[in-house]
N, C-alpha and C positions, 0 to 999 in steps of 0.2 A: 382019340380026340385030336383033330386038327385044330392049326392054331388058323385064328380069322387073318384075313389080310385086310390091312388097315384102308380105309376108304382114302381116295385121297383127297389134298387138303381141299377144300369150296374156296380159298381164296391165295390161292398157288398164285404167287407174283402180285398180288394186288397190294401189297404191301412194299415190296420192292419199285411198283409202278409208281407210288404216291413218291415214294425219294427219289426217285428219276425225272419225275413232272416238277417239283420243289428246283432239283439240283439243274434241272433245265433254263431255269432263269438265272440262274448265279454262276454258272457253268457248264455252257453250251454242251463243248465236245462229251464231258464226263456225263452230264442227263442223258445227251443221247443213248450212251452206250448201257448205262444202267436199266433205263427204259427198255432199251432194245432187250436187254435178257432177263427183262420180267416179261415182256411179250410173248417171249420164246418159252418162257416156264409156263406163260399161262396157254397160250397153244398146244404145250404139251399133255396140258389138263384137262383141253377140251372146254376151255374156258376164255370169256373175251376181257378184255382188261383197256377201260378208257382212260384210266391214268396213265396209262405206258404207252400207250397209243398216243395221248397228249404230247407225251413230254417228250416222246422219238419226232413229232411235226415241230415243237418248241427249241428242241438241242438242236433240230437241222437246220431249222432257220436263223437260232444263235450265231451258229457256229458258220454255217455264211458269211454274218454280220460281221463277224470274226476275222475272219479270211478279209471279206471286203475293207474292211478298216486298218488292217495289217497291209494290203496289196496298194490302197491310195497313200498312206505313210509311206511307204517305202519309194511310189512314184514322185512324192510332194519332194520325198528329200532328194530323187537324182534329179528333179526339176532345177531345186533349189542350189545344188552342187554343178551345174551347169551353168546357170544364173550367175554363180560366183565365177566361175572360170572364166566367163567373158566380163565382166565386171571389175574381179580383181578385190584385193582388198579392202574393207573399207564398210559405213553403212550407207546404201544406196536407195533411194525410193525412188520407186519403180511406177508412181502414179494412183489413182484411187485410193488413196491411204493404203498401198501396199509398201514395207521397207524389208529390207535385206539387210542383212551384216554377215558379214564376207570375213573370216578369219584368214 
C-alpha cells in the first residue's frame, strides 16, 4: 500500500495575496514584498492570484509615493537651510505669504 501524495493546495497564496493587497495601502514597501511571495507561491501552484498581483502594482506605487515625498522633504529642507544662510537669523518673509525663521 502506498501512501497518496496530498494534492496540492487550490488556494496556495491566495491568502497571503489578500494580506499583501490589505498591507499595500498601510504599508507600501512591506505589501509589496508580502504580495510578491504570494505571487511566487502561487506560480508555483500553477495558479494565478489577483490579490497579489494587486497589491505588488499598489506597494510599487506606495512606495514611490514614498521615496517621492521623502526626496522633496529632504530638498524643501536644504532649500530652506540655504534660504537661512543668506538671510541669516531671524523670521523673514519671503513674499506670497511665504515666511522663514532662521535659527
Amino acid at each position: 500500500m502506498t501512501a497518496a501524495t496530498p494534492a496540492p493546495a487550490s488556494n496556495a497564496g491566495k491568502t497571503l495575496g489578500v494580506v499583501g493587497l490589505i498591507l499595500s495601502f498601510f504599508s507600501g514597501p512591506l505589501g509589496l514584498i508580502v504580495s510578491a511571495v504570494a505571487k511566487s507561491q502561487s506560480k508555483k501552484a500553477g495558479l494565478k492570484n489577483g490579490p497579489a498581483t494587486a497589491g505588488i502594482v499598489i506597494g510599487l506605487l506606495s512606495t514611490l509615493a514614498i521615496i517621492g515625498i521623502i526626496v522633496a522633504g529632504v530638498v524643501a529642507g536644504a532649500n530652506v537651510a540655504a534660504q537661512c544662510a543668506d538671510l541669516g537669523p531671524g523670521v523673514h518673509d519671503l513674499g506670497n505669504g511665504v515666511t522663514v525663521t532662521c535659527g
